[in-house]
C-alpha positions, -999 to 999 in steps of 0.1 A, spaced: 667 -157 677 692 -181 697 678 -197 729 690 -205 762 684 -241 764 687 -242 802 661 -214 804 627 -229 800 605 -209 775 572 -201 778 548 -199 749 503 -189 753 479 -163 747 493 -129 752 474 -111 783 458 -88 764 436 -121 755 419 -106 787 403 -77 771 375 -99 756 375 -116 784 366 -85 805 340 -73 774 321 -106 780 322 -99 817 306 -62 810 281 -81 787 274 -109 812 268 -91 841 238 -68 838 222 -106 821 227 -126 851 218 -100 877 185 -98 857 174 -130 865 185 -158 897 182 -185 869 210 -168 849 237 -163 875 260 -192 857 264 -167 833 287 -151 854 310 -182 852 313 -182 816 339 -151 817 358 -162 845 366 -199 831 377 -178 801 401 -159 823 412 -187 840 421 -203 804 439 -174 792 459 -169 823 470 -208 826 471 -217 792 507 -224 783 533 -245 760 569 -245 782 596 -265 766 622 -276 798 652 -295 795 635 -323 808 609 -321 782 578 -303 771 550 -287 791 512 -284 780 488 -269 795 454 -266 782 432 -247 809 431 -269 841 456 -296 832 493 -303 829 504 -326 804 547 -332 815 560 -351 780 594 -362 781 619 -355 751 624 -393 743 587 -396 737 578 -365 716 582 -374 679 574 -346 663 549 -320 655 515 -320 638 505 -288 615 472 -291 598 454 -272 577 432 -261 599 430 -264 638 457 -262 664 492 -275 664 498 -310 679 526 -325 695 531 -361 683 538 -389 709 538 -428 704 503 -435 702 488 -401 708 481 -369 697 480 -333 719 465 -301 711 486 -275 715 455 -252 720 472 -222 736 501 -216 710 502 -193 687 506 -198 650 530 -179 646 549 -184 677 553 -222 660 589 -215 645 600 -201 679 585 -234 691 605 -255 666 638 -235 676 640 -242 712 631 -278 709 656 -283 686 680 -260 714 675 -282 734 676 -313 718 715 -297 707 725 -296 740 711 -331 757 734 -347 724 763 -328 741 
Protein backbone atom coordinates (compact mmCIF):
# COMPACT_ATOMS: atom_id res chain seq x y z
CA UNK A 1 0.00 0.00 0.00
CA UNK A 2 1.87 3.28 -1.20
CA UNK A 3 2.17 6.20 1.34
CA UNK A 4 1.96 9.81 1.19
CA UNK A 5 5.13 10.73 2.64
CA UNK A 6 4.04 14.30 3.40
CA UNK A 7 1.05 12.87 5.27
CA UNK A 8 2.09 11.87 8.71
CA UNK A 9 0.85 8.30 9.60
CA UNK A 10 -0.40 7.26 12.66
CA UNK A 11 0.07 3.81 14.02
CA UNK A 12 -1.62 2.48 18.14
CA UNK A 13 -4.17 0.43 19.67
CA UNK A 14 -7.30 0.34 17.72
CA UNK A 15 -10.27 2.02 19.94
CA UNK A 16 -11.98 -0.84 20.43
CA UNK A 17 -8.85 -1.45 23.00
CA UNK A 18 -11.56 0.47 25.11
CA UNK A 19 -13.91 -2.27 25.54
CA UNK A 20 -11.67 -3.89 28.23
CA UNK A 21 -11.07 -0.91 29.43
CA UNK A 22 -14.79 -0.24 30.12
CA UNK A 23 -15.13 -4.16 31.43
CA UNK A 24 -12.48 -3.32 34.10
CA UNK A 25 -14.45 -0.15 34.83
CA UNK A 26 -17.85 -2.39 35.34
CA UNK A 27 -15.58 -4.70 37.52
CA UNK A 28 -13.93 -1.88 39.41
CA UNK A 29 -16.67 0.03 40.34
CA UNK A 30 -19.11 -1.84 42.62
CA UNK A 31 -15.12 -2.86 44.50
CA UNK A 32 -14.25 0.65 45.25
CA UNK A 33 -17.61 1.95 46.23
CA UNK A 34 -17.54 -1.05 48.78
CA UNK A 35 -14.95 0.26 50.74
CA UNK A 36 -13.28 4.29 51.18
CA UNK A 37 -9.86 2.43 51.26
CA UNK A 38 -10.43 1.05 47.72
CA UNK A 39 -11.45 4.13 45.80
CA UNK A 40 -7.84 4.05 43.77
CA UNK A 41 -9.29 1.38 42.22
CA UNK A 42 -11.21 3.52 40.25
CA UNK A 43 -7.99 4.92 38.76
CA UNK A 44 -6.77 1.78 37.45
CA UNK A 45 -9.36 1.90 34.38
CA UNK A 46 -9.01 5.31 33.63
CA UNK A 47 -4.94 5.32 33.32
CA UNK A 48 -5.81 2.37 30.98
CA UNK A 49 -8.04 4.68 28.96
CA UNK A 50 -5.83 7.35 28.97
CA UNK A 51 -3.02 4.78 27.49
CA UNK A 52 -5.10 3.49 24.89
CA UNK A 53 -6.31 6.75 23.76
CA UNK A 54 -2.62 8.50 23.64
CA UNK A 55 -0.66 5.71 22.86
CA UNK A 56 0.78 6.26 19.33
CA UNK A 57 3.76 5.58 16.76
CA UNK A 58 3.49 8.78 14.04
CA UNK A 59 6.26 8.84 11.47
CA UNK A 60 6.52 12.86 10.12
CA UNK A 61 8.75 14.02 7.67
CA UNK A 62 10.78 15.45 10.20
CA UNK A 63 11.11 12.18 11.97
CA UNK A 64 9.33 9.72 14.17
CA UNK A 65 6.90 10.20 16.92
CA UNK A 66 6.52 7.90 20.15
CA UNK A 67 4.29 8.02 22.50
CA UNK A 68 4.03 5.62 25.25
CA UNK A 69 1.04 6.85 27.61
CA UNK A 70 2.02 10.33 29.03
CA UNK A 71 5.15 11.07 27.07
CA UNK A 72 6.37 12.21 23.66
CA UNK A 73 9.50 10.97 22.47
CA UNK A 74 10.21 13.45 18.85
CA UNK A 75 13.37 11.26 17.16
CA UNK A 76 14.79 12.80 14.24
CA UNK A 77 15.46 10.65 10.95
CA UNK A 78 19.27 11.23 11.05
CA UNK A 79 19.34 9.57 14.50
CA UNK A 80 16.98 6.52 14.04
CA UNK A 81 19.16 3.52 12.93
CA UNK A 82 16.97 1.00 12.54
CA UNK A 83 14.53 -1.25 14.13
CA UNK A 84 14.68 -3.86 16.84
CA UNK A 85 12.30 -7.19 16.53
CA UNK A 86 12.78 -9.68 19.20
CA UNK A 87 11.43 -12.66 19.90
CA UNK A 88 9.43 -11.75 22.31
CA UNK A 89 8.40 -8.18 23.57
CA UNK A 90 7.68 -5.03 21.71
CA UNK A 91 9.32 -3.54 18.70
CA UNK A 92 12.08 -0.97 19.34
CA UNK A 93 13.33 1.76 17.47
CA UNK A 94 17.22 1.87 17.48
CA UNK A 95 19.05 5.19 18.17
CA UNK A 96 22.80 5.91 18.87
CA UNK A 97 23.13 4.74 22.21
CA UNK A 98 19.52 3.82 23.07
CA UNK A 99 16.83 1.74 22.70
CA UNK A 100 12.72 2.67 22.58
CA UNK A 101 9.80 0.55 23.11
CA UNK A 102 7.48 0.90 20.65
CA UNK A 103 4.83 -0.31 23.21
CA UNK A 104 1.68 0.88 21.33
CA UNK A 105 2.29 -0.70 17.80
CA UNK A 106 0.95 -3.45 16.62
CA UNK A 107 2.76 -6.44 15.32
CA UNK A 108 1.37 -6.64 12.58
CA UNK A 109 1.11 -3.06 11.69
CA UNK A 110 5.28 -3.42 11.70
CA UNK A 111 5.54 -3.79 7.79
CA UNK A 112 3.27 -0.79 7.40
CA UNK A 113 5.67 0.74 9.84
CA UNK A 114 8.78 -0.24 7.78
CA UNK A 115 6.98 1.13 4.48
CA UNK A 116 6.44 4.65 5.37
CA UNK A 117 9.78 5.10 6.99
CA UNK A 118 11.30 4.03 4.09
CA UNK A 119 8.62 6.65 2.06
CA UNK A 120 9.88 8.95 3.60
CA UNK A 121 13.33 8.36 3.74
CA UNK A 122 12.73 8.18 -0.54
CA UNK A 123 11.65 11.49 -0.62
CA UNK A 124 14.16 13.59 1.96
CA UNK A 125 17.01 11.73 -0.73
CA UNK A 126 15.02 13.72 -3.47
Amino acid sequence: MPTDPDRPVRFGPEKIALAPVLLLAIGAVPLALSDARLRWLLLVPVLCAVWVLRARVVVRADGLEVCNGLRVQRLPWDRVEGYDVPARGPVRVVTPGHRTALTALPRVQLRRLVEASEAVAARRKT
